[in-house]
C-alpha positions in Angstrom: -64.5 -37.6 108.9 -61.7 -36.4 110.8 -61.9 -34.6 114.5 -59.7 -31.8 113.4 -57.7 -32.4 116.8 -54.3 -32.4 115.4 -53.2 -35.4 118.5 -56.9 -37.7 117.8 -56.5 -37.8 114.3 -53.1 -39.3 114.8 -54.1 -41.9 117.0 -57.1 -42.8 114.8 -54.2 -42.6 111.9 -51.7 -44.9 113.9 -55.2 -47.3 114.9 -55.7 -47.7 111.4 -52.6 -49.1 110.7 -53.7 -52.6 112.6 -55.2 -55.7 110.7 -58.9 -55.5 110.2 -59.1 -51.4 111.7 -60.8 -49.0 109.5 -61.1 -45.4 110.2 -64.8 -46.0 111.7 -63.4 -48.5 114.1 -60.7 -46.4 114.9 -62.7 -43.5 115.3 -64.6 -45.1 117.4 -61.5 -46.5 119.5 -60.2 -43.2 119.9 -63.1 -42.1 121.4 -63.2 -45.1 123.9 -59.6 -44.7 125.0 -60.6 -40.9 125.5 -63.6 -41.5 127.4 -62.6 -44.2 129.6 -59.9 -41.7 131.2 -56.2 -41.9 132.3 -56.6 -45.4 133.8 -57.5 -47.0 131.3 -54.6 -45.0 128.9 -52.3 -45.9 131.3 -52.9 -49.4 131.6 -52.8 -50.0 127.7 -49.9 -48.2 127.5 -48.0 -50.5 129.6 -49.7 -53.5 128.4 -48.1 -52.3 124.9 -45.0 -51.6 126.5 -44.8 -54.8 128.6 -45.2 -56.6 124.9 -42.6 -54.6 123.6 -40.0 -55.6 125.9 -40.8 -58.7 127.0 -42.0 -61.0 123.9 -39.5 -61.9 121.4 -38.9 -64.8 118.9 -38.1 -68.6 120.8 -34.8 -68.9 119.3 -35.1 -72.6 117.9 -38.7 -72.4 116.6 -39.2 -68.9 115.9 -42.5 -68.9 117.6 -43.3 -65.7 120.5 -42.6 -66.3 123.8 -41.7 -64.8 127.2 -39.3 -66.8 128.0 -35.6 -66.7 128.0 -34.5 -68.3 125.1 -36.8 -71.3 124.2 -40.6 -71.2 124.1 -42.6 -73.6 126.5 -43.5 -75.9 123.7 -39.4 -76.6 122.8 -39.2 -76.4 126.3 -41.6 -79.2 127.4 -40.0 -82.7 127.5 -43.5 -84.5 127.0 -43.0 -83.3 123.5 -42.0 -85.2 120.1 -39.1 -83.7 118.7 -39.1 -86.2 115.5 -42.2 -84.0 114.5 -41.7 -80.6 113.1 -45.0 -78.9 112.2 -43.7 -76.0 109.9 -46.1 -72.7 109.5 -46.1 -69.2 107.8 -46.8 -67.0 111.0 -46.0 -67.3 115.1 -50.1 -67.0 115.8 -50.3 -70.0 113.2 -49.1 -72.1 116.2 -51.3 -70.6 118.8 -54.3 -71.9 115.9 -52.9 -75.1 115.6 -52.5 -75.3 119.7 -56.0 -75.1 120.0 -57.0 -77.9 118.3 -55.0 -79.8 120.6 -54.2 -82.6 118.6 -50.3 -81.9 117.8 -47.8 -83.2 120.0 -44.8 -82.2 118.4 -42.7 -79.3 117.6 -42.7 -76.1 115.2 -40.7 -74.2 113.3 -42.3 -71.0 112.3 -40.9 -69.5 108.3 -41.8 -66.0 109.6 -43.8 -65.8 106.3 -44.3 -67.0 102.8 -42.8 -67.3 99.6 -44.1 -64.6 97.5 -42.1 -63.2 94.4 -44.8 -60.3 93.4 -43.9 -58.7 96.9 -40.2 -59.5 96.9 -39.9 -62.4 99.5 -37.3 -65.2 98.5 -36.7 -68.3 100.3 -33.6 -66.1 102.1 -35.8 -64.1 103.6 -37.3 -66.6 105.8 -36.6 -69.3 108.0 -36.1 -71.9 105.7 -32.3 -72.4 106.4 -33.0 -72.6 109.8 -35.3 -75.6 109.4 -32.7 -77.3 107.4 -30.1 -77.1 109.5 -32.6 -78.4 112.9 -33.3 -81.4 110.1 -29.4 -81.8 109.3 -28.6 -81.6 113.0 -30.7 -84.4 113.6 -29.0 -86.8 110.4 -25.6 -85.8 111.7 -26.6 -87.0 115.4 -26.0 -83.9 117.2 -29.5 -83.5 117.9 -33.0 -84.9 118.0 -33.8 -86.6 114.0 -36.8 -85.7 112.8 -39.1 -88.1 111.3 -41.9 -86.2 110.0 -42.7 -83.0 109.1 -46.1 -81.5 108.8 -46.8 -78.7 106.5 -49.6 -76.0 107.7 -49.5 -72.9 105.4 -52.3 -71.1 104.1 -54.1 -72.6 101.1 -53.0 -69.4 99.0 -50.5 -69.1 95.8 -47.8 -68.3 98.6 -48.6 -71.1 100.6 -48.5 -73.1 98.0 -45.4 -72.1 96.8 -43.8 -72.2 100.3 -45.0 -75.8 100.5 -44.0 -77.2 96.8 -39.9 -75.2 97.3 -39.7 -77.1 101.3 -41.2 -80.4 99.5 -38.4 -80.4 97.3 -35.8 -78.8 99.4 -36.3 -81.7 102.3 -36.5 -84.2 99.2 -33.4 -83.6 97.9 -34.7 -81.3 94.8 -31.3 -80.3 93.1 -30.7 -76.8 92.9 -32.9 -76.2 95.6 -29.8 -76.5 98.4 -30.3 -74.2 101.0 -28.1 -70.9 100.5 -25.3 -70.8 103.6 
């Protein structure tokens, strides 16, 4: 059902577009945001705009952060830098955060390996890995001693997971593409 009010329906349309929002949720999100008044408009709309131009990708993990450059985990000395833990998405590493029990770094693929929908191993951060791991071998930065593997336990993941095994292994044809 739509509220035949040309500048609601679009909202509920643009509402819809985020994970897990269907047209009754967004409906009914709509209808709070209207309710609640210009206050409350105003305050989510710079909250959205403060993400917008403040949060951006740490430039040696890939992870979000507010920071300049590097992200407070690359940033914080108290970390391992022989361990890489290597995952699909940035809130993967908020999730593994949580369980408090890694102490090392990440490197984040910004996604999966997924031929059916047209991702390659080019279109993700694989290189990037490889050349933090070749950095370290060549001694012009820290070597890394173990990496830890945390992708979803899906086809993707799973390819992701078998290509990196054999990439960092030495698998051939598999050389990184420059």
């Amino acid at each position: 059902m739509a509220f035949q009010i040309e500048v609601l329906d679009r909202l509920v349309g643009e509402l819809t577009k985020l994970p897990g929002v269907g047209e009754k949720t967004a409906q009914r999100l709509a209808l709070y945001i209207l309710k609640s008044g210009h206050e409350y408009s105003q305050a989510l709309r710079e909250a959205l705009q403060d993400v917008e131009l403040t949060v951006h990708n740490c430039k040696n993990c890939y992870a979000y952060t507010d920071q300049a450059e590097l992200c407070r985990i690359c940033q914080d000395p108290n970390r391992d830098e022989s361990l890489i833990c290597v995952v699909e998405e940035a809130p993967d590493v908020m999730r593994v955060e949580n369980v408090g029990s890694f102490k090392g770094r990440y490197h984040v693929l910004q996604g999966a390996i997924s031929p059916l929908e047209g991702v390659g191993p080019d279109d993700l951060r694989i290189n990037e890995l490889m050349e933090r791991i070749e950095r370290g071998e060549r001694g012009e930065g820290p070597a890394v001693r173990e990496i830890v593997l945390v992708l979803d336990a899906d086809l993707e993941g799973d390819t992701t997971a078998l290509y990196l095994a054999k990439l960092i292994h030495g698998g051939g044809d598999l050389a990184p593409r420059r």
